[in-house]
C-alpha positions in Angstrom: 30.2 -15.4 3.6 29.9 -16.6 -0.1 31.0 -13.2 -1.5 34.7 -13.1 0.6 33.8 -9.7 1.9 36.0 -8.0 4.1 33.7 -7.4 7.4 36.3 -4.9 8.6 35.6 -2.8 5.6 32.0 -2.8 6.1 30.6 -4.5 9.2 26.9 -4.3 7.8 27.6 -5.7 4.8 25.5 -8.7 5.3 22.4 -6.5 5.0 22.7 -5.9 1.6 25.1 -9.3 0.4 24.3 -9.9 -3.0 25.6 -13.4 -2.1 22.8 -13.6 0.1 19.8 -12.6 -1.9 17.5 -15.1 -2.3 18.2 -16.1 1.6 17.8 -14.3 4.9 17.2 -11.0 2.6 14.3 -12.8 0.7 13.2 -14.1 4.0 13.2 -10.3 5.7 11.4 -8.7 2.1 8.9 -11.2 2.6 8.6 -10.3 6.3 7.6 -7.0 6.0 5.4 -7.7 2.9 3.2 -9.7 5.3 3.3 -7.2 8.1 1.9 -4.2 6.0 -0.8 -7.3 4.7 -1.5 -7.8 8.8 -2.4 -4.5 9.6 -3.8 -3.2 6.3 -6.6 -6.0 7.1 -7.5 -2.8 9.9 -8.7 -0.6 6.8 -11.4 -0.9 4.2 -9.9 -3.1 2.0 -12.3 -5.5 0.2 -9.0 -8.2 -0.8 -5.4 -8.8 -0.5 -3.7 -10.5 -2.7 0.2 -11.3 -2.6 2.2 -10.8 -5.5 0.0 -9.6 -8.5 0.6 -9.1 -11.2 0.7 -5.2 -12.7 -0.9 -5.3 -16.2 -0.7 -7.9 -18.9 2.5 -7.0 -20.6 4.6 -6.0 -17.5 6.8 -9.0 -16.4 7.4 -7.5 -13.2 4.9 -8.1 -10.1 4.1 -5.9 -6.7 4.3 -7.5 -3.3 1.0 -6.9 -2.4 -2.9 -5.6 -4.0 -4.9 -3.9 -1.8 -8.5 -3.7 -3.4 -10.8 -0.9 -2.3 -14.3 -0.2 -3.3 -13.0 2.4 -5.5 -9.6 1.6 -6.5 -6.7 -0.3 -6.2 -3.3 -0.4 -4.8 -0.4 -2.4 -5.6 2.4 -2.1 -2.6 6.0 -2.6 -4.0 8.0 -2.9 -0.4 12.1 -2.0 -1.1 14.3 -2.2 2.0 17.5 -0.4 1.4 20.9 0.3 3.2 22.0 3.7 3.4 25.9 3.1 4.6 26.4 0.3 1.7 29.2 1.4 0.2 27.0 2.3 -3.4 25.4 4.1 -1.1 27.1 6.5 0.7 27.5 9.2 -1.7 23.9 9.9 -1.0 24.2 10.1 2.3 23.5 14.0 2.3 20.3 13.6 4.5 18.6 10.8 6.4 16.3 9.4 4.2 18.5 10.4 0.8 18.7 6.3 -0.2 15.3 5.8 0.2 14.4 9.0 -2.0 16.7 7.7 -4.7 14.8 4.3 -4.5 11.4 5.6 -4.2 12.4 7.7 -7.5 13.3 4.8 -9.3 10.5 2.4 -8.0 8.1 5.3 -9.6 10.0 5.1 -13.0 9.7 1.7 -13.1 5.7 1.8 -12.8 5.7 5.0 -14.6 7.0 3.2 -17.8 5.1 -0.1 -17.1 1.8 2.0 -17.9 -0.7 0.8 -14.5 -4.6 0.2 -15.0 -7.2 2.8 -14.7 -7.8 3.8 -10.5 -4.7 1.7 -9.8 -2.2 3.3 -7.7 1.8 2.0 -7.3 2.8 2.7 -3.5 6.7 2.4 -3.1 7.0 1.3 0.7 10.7 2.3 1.2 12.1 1.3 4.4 15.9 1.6 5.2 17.9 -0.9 7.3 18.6 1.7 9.8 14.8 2.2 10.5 14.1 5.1 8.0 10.8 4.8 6.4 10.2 7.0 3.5 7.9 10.0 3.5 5.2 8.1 0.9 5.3 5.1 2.7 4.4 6.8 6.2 1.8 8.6 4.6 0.2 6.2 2.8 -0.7 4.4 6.3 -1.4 7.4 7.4 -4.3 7.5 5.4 -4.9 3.3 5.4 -5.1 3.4 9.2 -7.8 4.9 10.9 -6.7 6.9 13.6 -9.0 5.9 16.4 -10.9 2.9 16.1 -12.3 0.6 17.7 -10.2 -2.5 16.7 -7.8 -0.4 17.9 -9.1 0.4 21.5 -9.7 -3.2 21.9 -6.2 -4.6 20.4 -4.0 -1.8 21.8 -5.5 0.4 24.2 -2.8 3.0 25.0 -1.7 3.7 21.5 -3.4 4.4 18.0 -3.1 1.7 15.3 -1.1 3.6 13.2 1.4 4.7 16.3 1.5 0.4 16.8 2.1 -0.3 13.2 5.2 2.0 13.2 6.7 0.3 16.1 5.8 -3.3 15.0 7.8 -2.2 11.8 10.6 -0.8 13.0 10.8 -3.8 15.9 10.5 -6.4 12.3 12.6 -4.8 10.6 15.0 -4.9 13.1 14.9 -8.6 14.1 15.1 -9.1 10.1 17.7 -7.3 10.4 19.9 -9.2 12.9 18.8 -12.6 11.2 20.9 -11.5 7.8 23.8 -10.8 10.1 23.6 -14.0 12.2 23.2 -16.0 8.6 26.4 -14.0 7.7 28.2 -15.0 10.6 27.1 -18.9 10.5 28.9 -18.7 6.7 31.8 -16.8 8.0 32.6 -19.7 11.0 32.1 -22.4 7.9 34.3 -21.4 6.3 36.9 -20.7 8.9 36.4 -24.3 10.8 
């Protein structure tokens, strides 16, 4: 690994790598960007676009815009690890690390001022398969419950029900390509 990380210390460590951002991290962000874009093509949305921009003076951008008749929203997807060693003081309940980054996704937005009927939707997932409460929600009420797209694509489950499994199988295969990367740099350096 490029940072010299001790993998007995922390065996996951490659899930969260600062080394490796901009890699197989990037590459797993970007994964589950596109899946939320996949099924929220299921709902009313009128577009999608990837990576808009917020207002006019914010330098930051969402990963996604989903525009509805009515209103907006701009998906910011976060994908935190609970047992990182910044991390584990927080470790007082399951989904405490994706609280603490949902809080300070919202702050973020909160000071950025958003547009009039636009809406900032944190989708917080943790590497251990957590998803946080806003995130499940929000599909919740993006996916209908019975439909029939989803008689015809998946007949035994509801969309929603299949969107939660797709993401936790993604985020799991993500997953194990951040720690294969790891290991390919690891063997490099030891050869």
């Amino acid at each position: 690994m490029k940072s010299g990380y001790d993998m007995k210390m922390d065996p996951w460590h490659p899930l969260t790598c600062q080394a490796e951002r901009g890699r197989s991290q990037t590459t797993r962000h970007h994964e589950i960007t596109n899946f939320i874009k996949r099924f929220a093509q299921y709902s009313d949305v009128l577009s999608i676009s990837l990576e808009p921009r917020v207002n006019e003076t914010f330098q930051n951008r969402a990963d996604l815009s989903l525009q509805f008749p009515d209103k907006k929203d701009l998906i910011d997807v976060s994908i935190v690890h609970p047992t990182a060693p910044s991390n584990r003081h927080r470790l007082e309940h399951p989904l405490a690390v994706a609280n603490a980054a949902y809080k300070e996704k919202m702050k973020k937005y909160h000071q950025a001022g958003l547009p009039p009927n636009t809406e900032i939707i944190p989708f917080i997932c943790q590497t251990n398969g957590g998803i946080h409460q806003y995130a499940s929600t929000y599909i919740a009420t993006l996916l209908p419950e019975q439909s029939e797209v989803s008689f015809k694509l998946f007949p035994h489950t509801t969309l929603r029900n299949r969107f939660f499994y797709e993401l936790a199988v993604a985020l799991q295969k993500a997953n194990t390509r951040c720690a294969d990367n790891a290991f390919i740099e690891i063997r490099k350096t030891i050869a």
